[in-house]
BARORO-137570 format. One line per 3 residues: their letters; for each residue x, y, z of C-alpha. Coordinates in nm, 4 decimals. Layout:
N
A) X:Y:Z  ...
This chain:
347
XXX) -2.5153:-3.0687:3.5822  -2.8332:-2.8798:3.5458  -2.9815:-2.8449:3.2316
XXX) -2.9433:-2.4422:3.1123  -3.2909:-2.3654:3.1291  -3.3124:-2.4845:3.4678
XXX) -3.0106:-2.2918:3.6061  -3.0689:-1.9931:3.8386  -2.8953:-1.7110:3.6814
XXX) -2.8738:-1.5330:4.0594  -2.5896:-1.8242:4.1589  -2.4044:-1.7664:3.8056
XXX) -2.0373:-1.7072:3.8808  -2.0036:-1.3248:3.8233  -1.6255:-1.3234:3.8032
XXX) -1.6417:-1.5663:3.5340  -1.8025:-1.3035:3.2826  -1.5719:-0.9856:3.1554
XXX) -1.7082:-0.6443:3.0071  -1.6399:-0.5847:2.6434  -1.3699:-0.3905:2.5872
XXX) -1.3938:-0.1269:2.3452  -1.1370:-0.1009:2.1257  -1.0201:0.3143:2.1502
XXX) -1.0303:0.5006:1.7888  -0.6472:0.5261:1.7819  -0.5228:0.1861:1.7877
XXX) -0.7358:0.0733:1.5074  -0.4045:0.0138:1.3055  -0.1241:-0.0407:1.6176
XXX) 0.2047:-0.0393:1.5190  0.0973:-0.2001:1.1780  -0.0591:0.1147:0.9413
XXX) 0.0379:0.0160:0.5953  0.2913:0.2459:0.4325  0.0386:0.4078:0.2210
XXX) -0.3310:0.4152:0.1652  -0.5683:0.5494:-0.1311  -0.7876:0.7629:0.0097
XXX) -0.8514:0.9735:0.3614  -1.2475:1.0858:0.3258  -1.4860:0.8402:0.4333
XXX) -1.6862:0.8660:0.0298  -1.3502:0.7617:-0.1169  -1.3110:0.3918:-0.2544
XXX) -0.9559:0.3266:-0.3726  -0.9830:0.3489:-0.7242  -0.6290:0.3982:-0.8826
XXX) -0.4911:0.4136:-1.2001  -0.2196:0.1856:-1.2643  -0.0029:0.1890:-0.9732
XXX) 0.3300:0.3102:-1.1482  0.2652:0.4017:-1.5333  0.6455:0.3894:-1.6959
XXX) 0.5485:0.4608:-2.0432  0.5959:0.8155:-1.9494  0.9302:1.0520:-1.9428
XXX) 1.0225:1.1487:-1.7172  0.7484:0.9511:-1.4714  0.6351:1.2582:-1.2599
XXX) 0.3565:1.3100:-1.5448  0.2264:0.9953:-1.5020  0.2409:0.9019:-1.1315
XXX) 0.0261:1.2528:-1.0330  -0.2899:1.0863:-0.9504  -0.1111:0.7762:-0.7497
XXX) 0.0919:1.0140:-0.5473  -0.2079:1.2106:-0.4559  -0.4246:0.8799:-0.3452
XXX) -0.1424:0.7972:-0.1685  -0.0796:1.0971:0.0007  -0.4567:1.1609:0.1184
XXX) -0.4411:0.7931:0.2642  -0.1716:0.8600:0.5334  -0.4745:0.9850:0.7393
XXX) -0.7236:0.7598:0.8312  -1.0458:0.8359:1.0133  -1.2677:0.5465:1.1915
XXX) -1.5473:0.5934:0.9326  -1.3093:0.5222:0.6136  -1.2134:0.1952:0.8432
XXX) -1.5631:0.0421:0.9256  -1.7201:0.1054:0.5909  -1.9874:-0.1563:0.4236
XXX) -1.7558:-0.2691:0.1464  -1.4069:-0.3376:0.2559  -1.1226:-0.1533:0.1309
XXX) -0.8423:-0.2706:-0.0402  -0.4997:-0.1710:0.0771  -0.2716:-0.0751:-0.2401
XXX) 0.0513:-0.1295:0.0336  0.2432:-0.4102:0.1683  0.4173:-0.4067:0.5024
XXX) 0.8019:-0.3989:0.4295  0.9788:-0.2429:0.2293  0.9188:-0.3843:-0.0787
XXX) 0.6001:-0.2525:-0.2131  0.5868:-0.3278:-0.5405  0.7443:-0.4745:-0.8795
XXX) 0.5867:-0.3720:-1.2098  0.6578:-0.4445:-1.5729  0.4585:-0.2735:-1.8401
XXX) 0.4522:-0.2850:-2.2493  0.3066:-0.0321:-2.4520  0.2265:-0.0863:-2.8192
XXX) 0.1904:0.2075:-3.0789  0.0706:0.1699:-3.4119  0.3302:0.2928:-3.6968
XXX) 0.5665:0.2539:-3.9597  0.7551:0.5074:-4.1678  0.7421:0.8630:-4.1397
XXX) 0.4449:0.7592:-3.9453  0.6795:0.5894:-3.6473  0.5541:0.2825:-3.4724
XXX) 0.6652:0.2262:-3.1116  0.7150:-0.0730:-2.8374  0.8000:0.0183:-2.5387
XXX) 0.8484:-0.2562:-2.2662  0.9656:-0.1153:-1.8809  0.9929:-0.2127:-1.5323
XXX) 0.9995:-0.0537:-1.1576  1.0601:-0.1582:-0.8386  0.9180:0.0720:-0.5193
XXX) 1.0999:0.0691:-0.1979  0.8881:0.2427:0.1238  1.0955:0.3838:0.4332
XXX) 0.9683:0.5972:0.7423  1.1289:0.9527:0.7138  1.0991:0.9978:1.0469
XXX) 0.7251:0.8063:1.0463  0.5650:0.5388:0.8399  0.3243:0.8248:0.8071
XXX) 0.5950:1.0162:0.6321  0.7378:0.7948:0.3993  1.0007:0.8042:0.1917
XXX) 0.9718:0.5617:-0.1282  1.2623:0.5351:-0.4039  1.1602:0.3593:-0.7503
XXX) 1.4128:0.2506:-0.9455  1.3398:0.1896:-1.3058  1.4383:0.0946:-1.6770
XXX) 1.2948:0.1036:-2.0049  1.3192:0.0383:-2.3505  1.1718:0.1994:-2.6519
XXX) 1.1895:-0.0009:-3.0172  1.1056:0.2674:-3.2653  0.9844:0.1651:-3.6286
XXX) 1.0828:0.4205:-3.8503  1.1000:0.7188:-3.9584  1.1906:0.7015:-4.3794
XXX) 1.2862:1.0479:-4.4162  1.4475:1.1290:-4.1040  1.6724:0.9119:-3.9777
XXX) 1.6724:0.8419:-3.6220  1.7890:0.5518:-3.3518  1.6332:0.2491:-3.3500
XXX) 1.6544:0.2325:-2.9526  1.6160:0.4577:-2.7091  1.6673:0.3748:-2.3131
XXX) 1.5826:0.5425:-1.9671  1.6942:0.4732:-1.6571  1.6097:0.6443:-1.3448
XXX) 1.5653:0.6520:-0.9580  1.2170:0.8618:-0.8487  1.2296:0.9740:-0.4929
XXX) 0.9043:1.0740:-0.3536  0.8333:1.2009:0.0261  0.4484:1.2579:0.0623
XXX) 0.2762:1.3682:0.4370  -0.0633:1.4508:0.5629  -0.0298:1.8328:0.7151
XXX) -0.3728:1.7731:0.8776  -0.6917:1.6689:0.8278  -0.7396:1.8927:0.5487
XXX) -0.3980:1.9712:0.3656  -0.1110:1.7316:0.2533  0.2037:1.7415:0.0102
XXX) 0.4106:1.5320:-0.2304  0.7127:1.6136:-0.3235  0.9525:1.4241:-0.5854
XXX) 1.2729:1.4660:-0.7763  1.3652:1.1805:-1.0609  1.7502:1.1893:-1.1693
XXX) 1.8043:0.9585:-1.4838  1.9863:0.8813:-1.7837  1.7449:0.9337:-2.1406
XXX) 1.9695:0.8196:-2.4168  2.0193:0.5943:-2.7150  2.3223:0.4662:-2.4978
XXX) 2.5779:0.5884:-2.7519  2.5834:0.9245:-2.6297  2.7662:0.9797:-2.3048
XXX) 2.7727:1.3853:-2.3080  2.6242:1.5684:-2.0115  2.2977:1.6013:-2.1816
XXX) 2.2192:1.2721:-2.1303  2.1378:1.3127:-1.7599  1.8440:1.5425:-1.6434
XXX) 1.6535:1.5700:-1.3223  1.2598:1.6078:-1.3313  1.0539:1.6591:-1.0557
XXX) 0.7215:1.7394:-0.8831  0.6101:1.9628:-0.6161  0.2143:1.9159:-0.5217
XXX) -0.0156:2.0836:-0.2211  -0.3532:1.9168:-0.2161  -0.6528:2.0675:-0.0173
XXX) -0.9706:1.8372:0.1417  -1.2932:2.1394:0.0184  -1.5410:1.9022:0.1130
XXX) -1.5951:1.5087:0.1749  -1.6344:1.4686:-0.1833  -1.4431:1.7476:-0.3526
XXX) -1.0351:1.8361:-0.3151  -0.8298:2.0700:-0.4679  -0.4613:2.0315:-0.6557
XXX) -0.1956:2.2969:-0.6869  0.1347:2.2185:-0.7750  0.3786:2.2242:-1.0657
XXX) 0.6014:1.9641:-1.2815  0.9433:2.0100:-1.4039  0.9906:1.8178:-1.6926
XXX) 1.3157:1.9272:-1.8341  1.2290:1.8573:-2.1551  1.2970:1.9887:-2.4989
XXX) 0.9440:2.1008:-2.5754  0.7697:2.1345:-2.2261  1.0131:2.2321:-1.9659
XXX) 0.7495:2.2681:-1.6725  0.3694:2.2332:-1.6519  0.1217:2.3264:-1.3677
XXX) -0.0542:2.0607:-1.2178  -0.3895:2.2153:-1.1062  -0.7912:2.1106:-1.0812
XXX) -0.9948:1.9393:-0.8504  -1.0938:1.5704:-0.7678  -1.4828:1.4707:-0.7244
XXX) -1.5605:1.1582:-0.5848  -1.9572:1.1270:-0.4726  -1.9463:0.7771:-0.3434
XXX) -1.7645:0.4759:-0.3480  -1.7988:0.3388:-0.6955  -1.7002:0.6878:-0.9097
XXX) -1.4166:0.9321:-0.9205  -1.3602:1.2087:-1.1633  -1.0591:1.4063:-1.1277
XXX) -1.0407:1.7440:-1.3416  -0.6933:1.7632:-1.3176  -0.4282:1.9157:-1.5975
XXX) -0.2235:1.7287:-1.7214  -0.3925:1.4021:-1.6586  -0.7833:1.4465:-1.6272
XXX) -0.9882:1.1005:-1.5193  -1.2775:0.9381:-1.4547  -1.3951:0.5834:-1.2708
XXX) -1.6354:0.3355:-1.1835  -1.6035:0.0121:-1.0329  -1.8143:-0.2503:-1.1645
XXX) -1.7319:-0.5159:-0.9504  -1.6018:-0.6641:-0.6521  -1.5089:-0.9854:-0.4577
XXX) -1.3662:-1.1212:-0.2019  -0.9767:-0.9161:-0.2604  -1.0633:-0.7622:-0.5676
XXX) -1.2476:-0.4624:-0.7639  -1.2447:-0.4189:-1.1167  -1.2814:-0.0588:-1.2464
XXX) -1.2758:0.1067:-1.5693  -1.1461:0.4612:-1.6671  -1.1257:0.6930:-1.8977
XXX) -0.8110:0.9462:-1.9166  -0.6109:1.1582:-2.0936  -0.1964:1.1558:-2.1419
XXX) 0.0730:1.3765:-2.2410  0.2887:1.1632:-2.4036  0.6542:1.1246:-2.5128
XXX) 0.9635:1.2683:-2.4059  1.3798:1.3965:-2.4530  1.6438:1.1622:-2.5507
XXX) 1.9960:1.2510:-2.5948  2.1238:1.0456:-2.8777  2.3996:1.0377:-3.1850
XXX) 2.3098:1.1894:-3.4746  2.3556:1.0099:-3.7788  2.5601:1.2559:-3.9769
XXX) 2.7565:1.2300:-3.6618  2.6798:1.5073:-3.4237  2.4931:1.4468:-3.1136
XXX) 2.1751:1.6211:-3.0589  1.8423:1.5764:-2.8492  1.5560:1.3901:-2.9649
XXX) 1.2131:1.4710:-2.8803  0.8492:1.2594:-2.9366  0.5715:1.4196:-2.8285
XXX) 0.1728:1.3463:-2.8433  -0.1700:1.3421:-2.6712  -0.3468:1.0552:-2.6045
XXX) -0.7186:0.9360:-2.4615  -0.7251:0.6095:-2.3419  -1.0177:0.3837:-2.2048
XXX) -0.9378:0.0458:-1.9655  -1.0267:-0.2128:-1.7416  -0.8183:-0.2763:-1.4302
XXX) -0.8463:-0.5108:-1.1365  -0.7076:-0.4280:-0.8333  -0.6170:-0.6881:-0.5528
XXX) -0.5444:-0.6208:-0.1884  -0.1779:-0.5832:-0.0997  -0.1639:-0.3628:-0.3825
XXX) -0.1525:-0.6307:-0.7026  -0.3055:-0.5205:-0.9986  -0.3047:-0.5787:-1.3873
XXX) -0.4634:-0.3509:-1.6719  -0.5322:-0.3251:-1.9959  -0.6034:-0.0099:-2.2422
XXX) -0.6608:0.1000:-2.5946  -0.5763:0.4586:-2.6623  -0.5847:0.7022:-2.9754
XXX) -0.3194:0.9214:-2.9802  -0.2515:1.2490:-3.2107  -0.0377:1.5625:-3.2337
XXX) 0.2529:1.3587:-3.2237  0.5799:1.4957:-3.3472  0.9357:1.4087:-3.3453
XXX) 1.2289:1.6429:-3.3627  1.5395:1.6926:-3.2966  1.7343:2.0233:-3.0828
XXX) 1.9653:2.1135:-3.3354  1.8458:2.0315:-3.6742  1.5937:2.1705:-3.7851
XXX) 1.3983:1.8649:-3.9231  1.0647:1.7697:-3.7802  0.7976:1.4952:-3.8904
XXX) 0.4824:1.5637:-3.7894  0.2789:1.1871:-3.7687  -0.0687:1.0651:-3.8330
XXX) -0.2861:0.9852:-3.5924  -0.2872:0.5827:-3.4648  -0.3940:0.3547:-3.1870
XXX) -0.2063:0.2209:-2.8471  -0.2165:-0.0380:-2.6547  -0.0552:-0.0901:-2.3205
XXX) -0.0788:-0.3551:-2.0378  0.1132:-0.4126:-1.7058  0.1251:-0.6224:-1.4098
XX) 0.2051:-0.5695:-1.0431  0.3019:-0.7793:-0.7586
């Protein structure tokens, strides 16, 4: 053989050298697009808060900036794919795609009620007709230990269970839509009445302004005792990769990552909650009657996301306006002001 400098290119076997085939812009993902995404414009990151909050009731409160991530990811242009950082995906193929558990921690006792809440979900993803349509049910169940009240007597357990079905879809490159409805059962488990099962829901139209800026219009049945339905409304700014602030009512946000690795980012956030929720329960003078907590909370964490959608998080929150009362009797407490702290993991 002759050494390779030596060799006279001219004689080179042609046939043994192929072009390079591009690869065209629509089978970037063939046949294997992940259920859902985070984001569709090519300044988005995937910044998320945590990827099924349960504290919540009903969830549709809490899931509003998830569902909208999700929802802009089901289109996907070639700049978002070939970016300098690699994205995460928050989705598994299957249909599993994810199990959560959660535990929430508010400081209390007495009239000034104390709370532990520990929950868990399950999300299940389904085409309907396309995996760019899909269809995911979340089953889930919670817990809530109260401490207290002294002057109002109240149960010591409450429990929700509930299955959230949620069909989101990309109209086009600039509109999409999520839609949800959550039946469940919000009781102390003594109570078997009517009033025990409710149906919440969501109904959400989201609009790409810019690359950077999108708009939110939708509204949120929450068939409770004190808030029956809320407007969902603002806008979502996201300038680059590393922030996101979304101006949204009821649950305003803002991000920054600040760091990354090989499968991971870790972000932190600072929001805002409407918190609490309806319970049918029985009295203790023996009638049965609805139970209602309510507050506001602003919360600051640290999350880290992992690709395949894992992620763990941790907060500390102060929470006020918080109130408990019940339909019928005409009782309320009104409660100090205290701290939270919540955590949760994902597979």
């Amino acid at each position: 053989m002759q050494p390779w400098a030596q060799r006279e290119f001219g004689k080179l076997d042609n046939d043994s050298f192929q072009p390079i085939q591009r690869i065209p812009p629509t089978e970037v993902f063939p046949n294997n697009y992940p259920l859902s995404q985070f984001n569709s414009n090519p300044s988005l990151s995937n910044p998320d808060g945590p990827a099924y909050r349960l504290a919540e009731n009903p969830p549709e409160l809490s899931t509003l900036s998830d569902d909208v991530e999700k929802q802009d990811a089901l289109f996907l242009t070639e700049d978002e794919v070939f970016t300098s950082r690699p994205k995460l995906s928050p989705a598994k193929n299957g249909i599993l795609q994810s199990l959560a558990i959660q535990s929430t921690w508010i400081a209390g006792s007495g009239d000034n009620i104390g709370m532990t809440e520990v929950s868990g979900s399950a999300t299940l993803g389904f085409p309907a007709p396309t995996r760019e349509s899909p269809l995911l049910l979340t089953p889930g169940y919670g817990m809530y230990f109260l401490v207290g009240p002294d002057s109002i007597q109240a149960p010591a357990t409450l429990y929700q269970a509930y299955l959230t079905t949620r069909w989101m879809s990309q109209l086009s490159p600039k509109w999409g839509t999520v839609l949800s409805v959550t039946p469940g059962v919000y009781s102390d488990f003594k109570r078997t009445d009517g009033d025990a099962f409710r149906v919440s829901g969501m109904a959400l139209l989201s609009y790409q302004w810019t690359d950077t800026v999108q708009f939110l219009l939708g509204v949120v049945y929450l068939n409770r005792e004190d808030y029956s339905v809320l407007p969902a409304v603002g806008l979502i700014w996201t300038p680059d990769d590393d922030h996101r602030l979304e101006l949204t009512f009821p649950r305003p946000r803002y991000m920054q990552l600040f760091n990354y690795g090989d499968g991971h980012e870790d972000w932190w956030y600072v929001s805002g909650e409407f918190g609490g929720g309806t319970w049918s329960v029985e009295h203790p003078i023996g009638q049965n009657d609805d139970l209602t907590l309510s507050d506001y909370r602003v919360l600051i964490g640290m999350e880290r996301k992992s690709d395949g959608g894992g992620k763990s998080f941790v907060e500390i929150g102060y929470v006020f306006g918080r109130k408990l009362e019940y339909k019928y009797d005409p009782a309320t407490l009104d409660m100090s002001d205290t701290i939270m702290l919540r955590s949760g993991w994902w597979y």
